[in-house]
C-alpha positions in Angstrom: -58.4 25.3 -22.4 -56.2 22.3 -21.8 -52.7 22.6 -22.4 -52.1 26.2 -21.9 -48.9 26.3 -19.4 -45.7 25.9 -20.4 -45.0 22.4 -18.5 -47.5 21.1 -20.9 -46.5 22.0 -23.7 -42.7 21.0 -23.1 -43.6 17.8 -22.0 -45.0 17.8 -25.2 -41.6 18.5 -26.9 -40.0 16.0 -24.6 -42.1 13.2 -25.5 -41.2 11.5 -29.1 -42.2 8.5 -27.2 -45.2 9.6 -26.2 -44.4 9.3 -22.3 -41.4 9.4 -20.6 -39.8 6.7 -18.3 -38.2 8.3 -15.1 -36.2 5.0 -14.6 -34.0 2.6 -17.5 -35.9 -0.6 -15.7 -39.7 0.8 -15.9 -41.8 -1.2 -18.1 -42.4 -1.0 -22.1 -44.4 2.1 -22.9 -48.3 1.3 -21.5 -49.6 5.3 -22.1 -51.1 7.7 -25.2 -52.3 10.8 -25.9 -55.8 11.0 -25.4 -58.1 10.5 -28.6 -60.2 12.7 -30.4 -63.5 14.1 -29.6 -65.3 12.3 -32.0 -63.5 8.5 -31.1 -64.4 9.6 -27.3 -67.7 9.5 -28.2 -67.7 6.6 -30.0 -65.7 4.7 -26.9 -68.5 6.0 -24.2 -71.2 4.3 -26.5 -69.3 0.7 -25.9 -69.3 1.9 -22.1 -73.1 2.2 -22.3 -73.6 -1.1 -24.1 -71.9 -2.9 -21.1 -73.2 -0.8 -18.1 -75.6 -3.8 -17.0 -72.5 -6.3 -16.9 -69.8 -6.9 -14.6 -69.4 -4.9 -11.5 -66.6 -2.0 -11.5 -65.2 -2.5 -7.7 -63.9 0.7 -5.8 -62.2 -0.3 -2.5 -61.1 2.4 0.0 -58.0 2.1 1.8 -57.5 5.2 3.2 -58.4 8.9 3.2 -62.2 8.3 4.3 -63.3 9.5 7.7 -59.9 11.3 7.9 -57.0 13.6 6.9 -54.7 12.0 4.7 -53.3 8.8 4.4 -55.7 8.3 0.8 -55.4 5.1 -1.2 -58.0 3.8 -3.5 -58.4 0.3 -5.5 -59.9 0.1 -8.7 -61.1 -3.7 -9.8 -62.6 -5.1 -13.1 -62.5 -8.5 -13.5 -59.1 -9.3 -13.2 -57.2 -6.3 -13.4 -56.6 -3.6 -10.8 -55.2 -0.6 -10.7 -54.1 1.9 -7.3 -55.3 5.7 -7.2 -52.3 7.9 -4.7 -51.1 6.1 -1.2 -50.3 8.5 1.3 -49.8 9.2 5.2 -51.8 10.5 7.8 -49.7 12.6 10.8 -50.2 10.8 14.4 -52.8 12.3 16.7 -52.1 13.6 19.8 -52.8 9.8 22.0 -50.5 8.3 19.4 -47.7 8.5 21.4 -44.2 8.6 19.9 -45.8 7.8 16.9 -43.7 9.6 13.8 -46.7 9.0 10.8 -49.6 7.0 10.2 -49.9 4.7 6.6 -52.5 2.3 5.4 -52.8 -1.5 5.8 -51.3 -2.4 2.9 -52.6 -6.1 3.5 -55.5 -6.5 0.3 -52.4 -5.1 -1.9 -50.0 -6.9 -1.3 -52.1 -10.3 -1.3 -53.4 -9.3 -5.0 -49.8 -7.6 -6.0 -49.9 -9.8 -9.0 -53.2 -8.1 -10.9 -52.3 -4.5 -9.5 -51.2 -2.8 -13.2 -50.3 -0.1 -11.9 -50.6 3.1 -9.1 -51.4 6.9 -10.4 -50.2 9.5 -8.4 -53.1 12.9 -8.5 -50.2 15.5 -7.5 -47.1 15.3 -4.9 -48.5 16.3 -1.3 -47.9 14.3 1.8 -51.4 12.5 2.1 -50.8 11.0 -1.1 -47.0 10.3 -1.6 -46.2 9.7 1.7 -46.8 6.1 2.1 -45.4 5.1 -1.4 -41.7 4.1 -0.2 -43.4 1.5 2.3 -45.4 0.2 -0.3 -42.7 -0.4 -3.0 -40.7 -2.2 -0.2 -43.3 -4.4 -0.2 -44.6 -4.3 -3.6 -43.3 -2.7 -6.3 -45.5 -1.6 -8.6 -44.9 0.5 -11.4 -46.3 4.6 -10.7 -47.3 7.0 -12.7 -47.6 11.1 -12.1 -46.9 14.2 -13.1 -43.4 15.9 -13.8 -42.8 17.3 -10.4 -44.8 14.9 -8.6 -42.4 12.2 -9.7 -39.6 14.5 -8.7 -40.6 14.9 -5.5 -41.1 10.9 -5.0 -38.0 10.2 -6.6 -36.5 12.6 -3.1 -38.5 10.4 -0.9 -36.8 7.2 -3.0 -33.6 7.7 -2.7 -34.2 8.6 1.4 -35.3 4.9 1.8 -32.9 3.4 -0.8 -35.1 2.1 -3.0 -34.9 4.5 -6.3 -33.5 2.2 -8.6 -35.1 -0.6 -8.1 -38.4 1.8 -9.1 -40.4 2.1 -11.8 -42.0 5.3 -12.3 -43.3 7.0 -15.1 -43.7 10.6 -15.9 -46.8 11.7 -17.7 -48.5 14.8 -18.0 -52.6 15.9 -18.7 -54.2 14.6 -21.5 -51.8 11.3 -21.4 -53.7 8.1 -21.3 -52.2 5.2 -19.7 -53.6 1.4 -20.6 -53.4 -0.6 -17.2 -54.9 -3.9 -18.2 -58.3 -3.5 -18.7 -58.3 0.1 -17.4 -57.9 3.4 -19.6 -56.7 6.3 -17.1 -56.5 10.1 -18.3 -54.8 12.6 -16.4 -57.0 15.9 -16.6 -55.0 19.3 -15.2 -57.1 20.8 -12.1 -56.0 23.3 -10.1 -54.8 23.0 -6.1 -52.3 24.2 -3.5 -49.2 22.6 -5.9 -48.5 22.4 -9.7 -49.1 19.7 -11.7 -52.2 18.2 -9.7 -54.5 15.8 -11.7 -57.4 14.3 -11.7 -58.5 11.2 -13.5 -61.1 9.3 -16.0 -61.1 5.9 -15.4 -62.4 4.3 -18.4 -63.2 0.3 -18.6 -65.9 -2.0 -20.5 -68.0 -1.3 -16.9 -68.4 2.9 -18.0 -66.6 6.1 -17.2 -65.7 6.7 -13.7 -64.3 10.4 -12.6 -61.9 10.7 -9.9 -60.9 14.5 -9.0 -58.1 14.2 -6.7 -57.9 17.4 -4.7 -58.7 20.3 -6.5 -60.1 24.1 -6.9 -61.0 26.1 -10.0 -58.5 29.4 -10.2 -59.4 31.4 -12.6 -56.3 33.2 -12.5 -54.2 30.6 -11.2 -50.0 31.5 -10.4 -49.1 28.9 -13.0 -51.3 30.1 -15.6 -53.1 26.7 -16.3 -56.7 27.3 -15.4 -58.7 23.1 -14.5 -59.7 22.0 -17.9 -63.7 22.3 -17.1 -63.9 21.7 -20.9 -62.6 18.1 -20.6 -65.4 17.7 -17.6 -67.8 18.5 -19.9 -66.8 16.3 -22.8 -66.6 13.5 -20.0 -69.8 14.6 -19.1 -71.3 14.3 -22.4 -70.1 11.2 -23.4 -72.0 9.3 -20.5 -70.1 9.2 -16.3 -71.1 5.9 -14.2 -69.6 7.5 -11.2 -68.1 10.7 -9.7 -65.6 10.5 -6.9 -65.1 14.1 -5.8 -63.1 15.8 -3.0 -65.3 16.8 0.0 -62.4 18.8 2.2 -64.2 22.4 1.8 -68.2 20.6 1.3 -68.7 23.1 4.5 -68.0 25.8 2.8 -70.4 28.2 1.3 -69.1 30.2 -2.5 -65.8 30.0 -3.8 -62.4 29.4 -3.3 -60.0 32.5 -3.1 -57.1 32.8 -5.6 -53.5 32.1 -4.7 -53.2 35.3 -6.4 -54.6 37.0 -3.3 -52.3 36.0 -0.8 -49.7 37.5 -3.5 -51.5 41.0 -3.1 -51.8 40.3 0.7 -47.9 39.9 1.0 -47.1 42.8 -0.9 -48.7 45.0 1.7 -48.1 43.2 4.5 -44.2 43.0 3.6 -44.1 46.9 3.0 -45.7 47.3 6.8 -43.1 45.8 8.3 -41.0 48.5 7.9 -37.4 47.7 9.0 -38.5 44.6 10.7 -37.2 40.9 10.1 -40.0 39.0 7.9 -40.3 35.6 8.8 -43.1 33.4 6.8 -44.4 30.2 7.9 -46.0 27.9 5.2 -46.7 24.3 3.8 -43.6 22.9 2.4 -45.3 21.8 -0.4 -47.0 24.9 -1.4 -44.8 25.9 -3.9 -47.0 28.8 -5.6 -47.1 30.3 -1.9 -43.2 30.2 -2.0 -43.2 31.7 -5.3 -45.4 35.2 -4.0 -43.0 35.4 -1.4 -39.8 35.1 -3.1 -41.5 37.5 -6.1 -42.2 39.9 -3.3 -39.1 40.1 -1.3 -37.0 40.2 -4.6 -39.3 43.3 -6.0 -38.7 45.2 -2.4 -34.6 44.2 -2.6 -35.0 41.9 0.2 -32.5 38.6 0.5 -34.7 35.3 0.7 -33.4 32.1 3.5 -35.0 28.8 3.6 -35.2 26.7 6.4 -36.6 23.5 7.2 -35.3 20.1 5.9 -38.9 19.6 4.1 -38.8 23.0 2.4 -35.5 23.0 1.9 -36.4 19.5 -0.5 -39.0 20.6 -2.4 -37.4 23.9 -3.1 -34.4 22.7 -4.5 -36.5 20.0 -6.7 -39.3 22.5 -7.7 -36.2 24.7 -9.0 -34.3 21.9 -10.7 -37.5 21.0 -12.6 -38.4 24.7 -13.8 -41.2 24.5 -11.2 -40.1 27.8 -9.5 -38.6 30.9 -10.7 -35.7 32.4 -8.5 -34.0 35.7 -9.4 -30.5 35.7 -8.9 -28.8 36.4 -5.9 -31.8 36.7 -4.2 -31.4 33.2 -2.0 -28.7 33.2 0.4 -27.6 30.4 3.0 -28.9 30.3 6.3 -26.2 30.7 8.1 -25.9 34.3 6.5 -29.2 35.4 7.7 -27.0 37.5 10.2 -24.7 39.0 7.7 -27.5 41.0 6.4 -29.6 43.7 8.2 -32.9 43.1 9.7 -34.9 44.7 6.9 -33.4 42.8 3.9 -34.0 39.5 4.9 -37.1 37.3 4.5 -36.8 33.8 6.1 -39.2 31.3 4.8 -39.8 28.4 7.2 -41.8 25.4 8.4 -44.1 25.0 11.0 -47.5 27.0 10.0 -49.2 23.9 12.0 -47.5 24.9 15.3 -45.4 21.1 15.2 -42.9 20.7 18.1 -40.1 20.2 16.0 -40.1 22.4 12.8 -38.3 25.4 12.6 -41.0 28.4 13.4 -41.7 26.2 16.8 -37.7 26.0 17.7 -37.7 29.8 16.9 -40.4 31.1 19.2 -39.6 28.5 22.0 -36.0 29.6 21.8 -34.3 26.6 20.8 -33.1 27.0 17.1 -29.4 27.2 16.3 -29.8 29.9 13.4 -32.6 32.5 14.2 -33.0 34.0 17.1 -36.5 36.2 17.6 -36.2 39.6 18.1 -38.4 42.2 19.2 -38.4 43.8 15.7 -39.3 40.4 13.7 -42.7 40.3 11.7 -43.6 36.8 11.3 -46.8 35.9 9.1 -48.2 32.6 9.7 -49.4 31.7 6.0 -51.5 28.8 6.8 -55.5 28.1 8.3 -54.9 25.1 11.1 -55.9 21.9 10.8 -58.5 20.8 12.6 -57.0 19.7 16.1 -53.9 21.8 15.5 -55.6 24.7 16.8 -54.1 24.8 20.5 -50.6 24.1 19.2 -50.3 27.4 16.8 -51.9 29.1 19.7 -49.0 28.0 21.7 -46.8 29.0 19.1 -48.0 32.1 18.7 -48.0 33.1 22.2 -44.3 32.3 22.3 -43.5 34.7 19.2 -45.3 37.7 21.1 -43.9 36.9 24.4 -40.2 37.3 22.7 -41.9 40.8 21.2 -42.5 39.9 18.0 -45.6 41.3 15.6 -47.7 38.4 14.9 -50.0 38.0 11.6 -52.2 34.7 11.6 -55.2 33.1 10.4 -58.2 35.4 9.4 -56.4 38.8 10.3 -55.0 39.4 7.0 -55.8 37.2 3.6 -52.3 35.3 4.5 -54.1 31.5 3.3 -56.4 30.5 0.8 -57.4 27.0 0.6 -56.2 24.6 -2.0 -59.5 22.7 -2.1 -63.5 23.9 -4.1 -66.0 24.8 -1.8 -69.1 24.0 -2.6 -70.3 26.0 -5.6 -67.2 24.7 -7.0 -68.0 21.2 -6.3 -71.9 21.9 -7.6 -70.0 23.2 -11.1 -68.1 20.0 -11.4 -70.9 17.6 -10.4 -72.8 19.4 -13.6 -70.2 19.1 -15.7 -69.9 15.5 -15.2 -73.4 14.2 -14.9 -72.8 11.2 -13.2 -74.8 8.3 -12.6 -73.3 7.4 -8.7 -71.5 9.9 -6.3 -69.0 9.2 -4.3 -67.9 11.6 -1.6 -64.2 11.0 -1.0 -61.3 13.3 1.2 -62.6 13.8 4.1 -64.1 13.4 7.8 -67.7 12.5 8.2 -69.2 15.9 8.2 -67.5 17.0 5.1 -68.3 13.7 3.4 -72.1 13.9 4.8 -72.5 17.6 3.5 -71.0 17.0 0.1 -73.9 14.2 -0.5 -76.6 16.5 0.5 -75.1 18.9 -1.9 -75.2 15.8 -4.5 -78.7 15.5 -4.2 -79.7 19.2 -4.2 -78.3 18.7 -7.5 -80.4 16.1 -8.8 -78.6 13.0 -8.0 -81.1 10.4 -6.2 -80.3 9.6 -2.8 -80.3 5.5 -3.4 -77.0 6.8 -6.3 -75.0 8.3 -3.3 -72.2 6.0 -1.7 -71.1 7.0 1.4 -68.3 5.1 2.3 -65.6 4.1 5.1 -62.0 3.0 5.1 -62.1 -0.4 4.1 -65.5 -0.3 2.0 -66.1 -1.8 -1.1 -68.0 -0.2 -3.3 -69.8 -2.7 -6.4 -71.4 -0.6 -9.5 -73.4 -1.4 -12.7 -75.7 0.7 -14.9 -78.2 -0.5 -12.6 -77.7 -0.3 -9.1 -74.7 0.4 -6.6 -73.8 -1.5 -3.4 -71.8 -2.4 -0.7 -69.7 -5.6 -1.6 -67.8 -7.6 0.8 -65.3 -5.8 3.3 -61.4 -5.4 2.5 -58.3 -5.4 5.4 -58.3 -1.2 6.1 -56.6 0.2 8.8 -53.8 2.1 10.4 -50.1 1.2 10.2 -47.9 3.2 12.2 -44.6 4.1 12.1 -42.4 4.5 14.8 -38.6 5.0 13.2 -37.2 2.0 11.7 -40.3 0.1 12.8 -43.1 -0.1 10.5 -46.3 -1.9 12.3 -44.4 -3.1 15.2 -46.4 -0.7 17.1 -50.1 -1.2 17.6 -52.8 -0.6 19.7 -51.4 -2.8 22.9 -48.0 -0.7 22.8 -49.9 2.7 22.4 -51.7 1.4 25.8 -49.2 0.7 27.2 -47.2 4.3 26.9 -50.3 6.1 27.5 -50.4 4.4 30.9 -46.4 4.8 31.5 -47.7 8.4 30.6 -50.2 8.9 32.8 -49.3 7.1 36.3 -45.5 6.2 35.6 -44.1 2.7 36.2 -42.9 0.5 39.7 -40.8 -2.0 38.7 -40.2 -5.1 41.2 -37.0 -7.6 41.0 -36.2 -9.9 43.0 -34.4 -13.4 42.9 -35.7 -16.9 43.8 -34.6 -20.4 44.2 -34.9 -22.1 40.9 -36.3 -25.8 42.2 -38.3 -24.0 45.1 -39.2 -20.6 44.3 -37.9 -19.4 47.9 -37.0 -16.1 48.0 -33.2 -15.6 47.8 -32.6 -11.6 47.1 -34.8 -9.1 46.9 -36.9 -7.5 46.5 -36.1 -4.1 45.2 -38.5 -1.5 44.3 -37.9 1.6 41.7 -40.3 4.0 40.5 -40.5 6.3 37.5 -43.0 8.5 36.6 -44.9 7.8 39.7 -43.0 9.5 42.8 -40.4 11.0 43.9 -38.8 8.7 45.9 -36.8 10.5 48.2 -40.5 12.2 49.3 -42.2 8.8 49.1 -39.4 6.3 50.6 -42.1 5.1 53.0 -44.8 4.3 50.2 -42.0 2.5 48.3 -40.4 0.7 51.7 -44.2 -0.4 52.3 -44.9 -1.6 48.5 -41.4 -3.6 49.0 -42.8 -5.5 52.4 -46.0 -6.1 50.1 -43.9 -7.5 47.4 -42.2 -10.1 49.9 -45.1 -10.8 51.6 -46.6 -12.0 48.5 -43.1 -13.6 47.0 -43.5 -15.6 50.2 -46.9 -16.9 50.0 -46.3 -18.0 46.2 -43.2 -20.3 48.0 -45.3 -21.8 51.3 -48.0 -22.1 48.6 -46.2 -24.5 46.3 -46.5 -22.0 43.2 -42.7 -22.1 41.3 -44.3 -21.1 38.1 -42.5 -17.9 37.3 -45.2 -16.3 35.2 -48.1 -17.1 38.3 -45.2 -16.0 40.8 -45.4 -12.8 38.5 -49.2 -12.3 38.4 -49.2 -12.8 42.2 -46.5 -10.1 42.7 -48.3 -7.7 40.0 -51.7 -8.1 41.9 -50.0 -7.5 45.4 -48.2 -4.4 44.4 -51.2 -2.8 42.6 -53.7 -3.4 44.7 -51.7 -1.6 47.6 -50.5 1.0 45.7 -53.8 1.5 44.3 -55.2 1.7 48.6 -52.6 4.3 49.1 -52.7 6.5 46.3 -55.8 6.1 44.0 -53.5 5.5 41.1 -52.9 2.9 39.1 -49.0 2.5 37.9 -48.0 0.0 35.3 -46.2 -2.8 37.5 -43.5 -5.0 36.2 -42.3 -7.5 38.2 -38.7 -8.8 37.1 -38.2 -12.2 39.0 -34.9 -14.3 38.3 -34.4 -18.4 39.0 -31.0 -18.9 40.1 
């Protein structure tokens, strides 16, 4: 089963070396093609023999009791290894927030045993934090054709491509990371050349599925290698880390193939009428269907978004998606052409202020305007907590006339992640000794352990960890070990960490009851008042309706300057406190809010 697709077996052609470096500084050669059958056999029994000795240590840095930002550290002995390091997008309190990585912290302070990081496929929650890593650390990474590609575009944004050292490999590859053996194994998700991985060490097997879903008849005609499961399964599995994003889900996991169909008659109802389709940047067998279906009806395809834009152009470079001619056109021809032979694929399926399909229904977008005749097909479920913002979104778009299609009214979305008869089938497959639920909130990872042990597995074997859990395994037993630096890290434009919890106070009260700020100017040897002082709101009234509060808070803010002098204070920061106090204890009498106060008091 392995092997099928063509990307496979061109790699296969490319590879005399048996791997290819991506970069003329990346390290000698450390990967292989995997073994036979019969010497993976004989390589599990040394795994057995050595189950009882040394502990194989999993730590979590990210992607547990959340969406996104996933990191994992492997540890034997003295070697370690990194599985994916991505970012998490800001919730709603995280105010002006732009994305959310993990506390690289335990990394950095053991950068000298870390072999290596693998890379399970290219979406946001598991690339996305690599650049701020390297800058820190760089360590040499490994993935997948287009995965690489598509970090190689996030490299060269942060000017740090050739100074890294990645790798390209492709399934069935093993790489040798000190003491670790890694195999990529093809699965099937939301975009190509996804992976999941055996880690293999004297400690035992360990299976790691990244995200995945089993397509039987998947767009880029490599169906998961279940075979390879099976012969892991076989040969003897200490633990199984598996993707818990759909545990609540009951069956299967649709086909991509059926939003294909979906499209096709969705795309003939629209008549005359202006197609616009909203999607996941990354999904590029999504963007394939629609480009495949526009082209077959003789419509012209636009792109727009800076995200898709990226990933279109490198998924086309790399072979990755298949564009008739003439069928894309710029943009800013969309208007050249009439209504019913354009499709416009855009951003913004998650309702996000500032992508395209957002600008578009609130108006605001310099290249498409929303017209009464437009057919817009949101091709995306959303996220949990993103609910109210599509709504909004949506709302807009029928307000300016258009014909809506979202969510569950057509088969628009199919998920990119095994529900749970898919997860029971690769839990049999592999056998393992441990489970680890991985990818997910607390629900998802709670349900896919009770699936665990309706499979078999004994409830003492099932791990249920957190970010910044350690967990310590042997043949015999498997346990918590000693707690690792795991957090969040956010970023806030150039600044990476500079904002934390105290600043995210801070703007949710400027947010909430505004700000009074207070100068004034005192004696340096005294501290009697000399000017001042002023008072200036924002964010808390309008003053020219409130000149009476404000005139009051000013007599308040004297009063108190004055008592600081007759009181012998003349230490600036207790002259503050004393003003602070005064000012929002008054305006607190008055009004019943509480507005950040910030006394500015100058020694001349």
């Amino acid at each position: 089963m392995q092997k099928k697709n063509n990307f496979n077996k061109d790699n296969q052609k490319q590879k005399p070396q048996k791997g290819r470096k991506t970069q003329n500084n990346s390290p000698a050669k450390q990967f292989k093609k995997s073994s036979s059958p019969k010497s993976r056999n004989g390589s599990a029994k040394k795994y057995r023999k050595s189950f009882n000795e040394l502990p194989v240590k999993i730590s979590f840095l990210g992607g547990l009791n959340e969406v996104g930002k996933n990191m994992t550290l492997y540890e034997y002995k003295d070697d370690m290894f990194l599985v994916d390091c991505g970012l998490a997008f800001p919730d709603p309190e995280m105010l002006g927030v732009d994305l959310v990585i993990p506390d690289f912290t335990y990394v950095e302070k053991n950068a000298d045993k870390i072999k290596g990081i693998v890379i399970t496929h290219g979406h946001e929650d598991h690339i996305g934090g690599l650049a701020y890593l390297l800058k820190t650390a760089n360590i040499p990474v490994y993935g997948t054709k287009l995965t690489i590609g598509l970090i190689q575009g996030k490299l060269k944004e942060h000017g740090i491509l050739s100074s890294a050292k990645l790798h390209e490999i492709a399934p069935g590859d093993e790489i040798k990371l000190g003491g670790f053996t890694v195999e990529a194994i093809h699965v099937n998700h939301s975009i190509p050349d996804a992976i999941a991985l055996a880690i293999k060490c004297e400690g035992g097997t360990i299976v790691q599925t990244g995200d995945f879903k089993i397509d039987s008849t998947p767009i880029d005609g490599g169906m998961i290698d279940l075979s390879r499961f099976a012969q892991l399964g076989d040969e003897g599995v200490l633990a199984l880390l598996s993707d818990s994003t759909n545990a609540e889900r009951p069956g299967y996991t649709e086909s991509e193939r059926k939003v294909g169909e979906s499209f096709e008659v969705l795309f003939r109802k629209a008549g005359k009428g202006r197609i616009i389709v909203a999607t996941f940047a990354s999904n590029i067998h999504r963007v394939q269907q629609i480009i495949n279906v526009a082209s077959s009806l003789g419509r012209k395809v636009a792109i727009i978004g800076r995200s898709l834009e990226n990933v279109v152009n490198i998924s086309a470079q790399l072979g990755y998606l298949n564009i008739p001619e003439n069928v894309l056109i710029n943009a800013d021809l969309i208007n050249k052409y009439p209504a019913e032979n354009i499709v416009i694929i855009t951003t913004g399926s998650q309702g996000e202020p500032m992508s395209a399909l957002s600008r578009m229904a609130f108006s605001d977008h310099k290249k498409v305007e929303i017209c009464p005749n437009d057919y817009v097909i949101i091709s995306a479920t959303p996220i949990p907590g993103n609910e109210k913002t599509v709504g909004k979104v949506v709302n807009e778009l029928l307000k300016l006339g258009a014909q809506v299609i979202y969510e569950k009214m057509y088969d628009v979305h199919v998920s990119g992640h095994a529900c749970q008869e898919e997860l029971k089938l690769i839990m049999g497959l592999v056998k393992p000794k441990y489970f680890i639920p991985v990818h997910g909130e607390q629900k998802h990872l709670r349900k896919h352990a009770a699936i665990a042990e309706g499979m078999g597995i004994p409830k003492e074997n099932i791990f249920i960890a957190d970010n910044g859990y350690v967990a310590e395994m042997t043949g015999k037993s498997i346990k918590s070990g000693a707690p690792v630096p795991a957090g969040k890290v956010f970023v806030d434009g150039y600044g990476v960490g500079d904002v934390g919890s105290v600043v995210l106070r801070d703007r949710k009260h400027l947010g909430q009851d505004g700000i009074i700020v207070v100068t004034a100017s005192v004696d340096y040897e005294t501290g009697q008042l000399i000017a001042g002082p002023e008072v200036v709101s924002r964010g808390f009234v309008y003053v020219k309706e409130a000149e009476e509060l404000i005139a009051q808070a000013r007599k308040v803010a004297e009063k108190a300057l004055e008592n600081c002098y007759y009181s012998n204070i003349s230490d600036i920061n207790a002259i503050k406190n004393k003003v602070r106090d005064a000012v929002s204890h008054f305006v607190y009498e008055k009004t019943k809010r509480s507005p950040m106060i910030l006394p500015i008091i100058m020694e001349v």
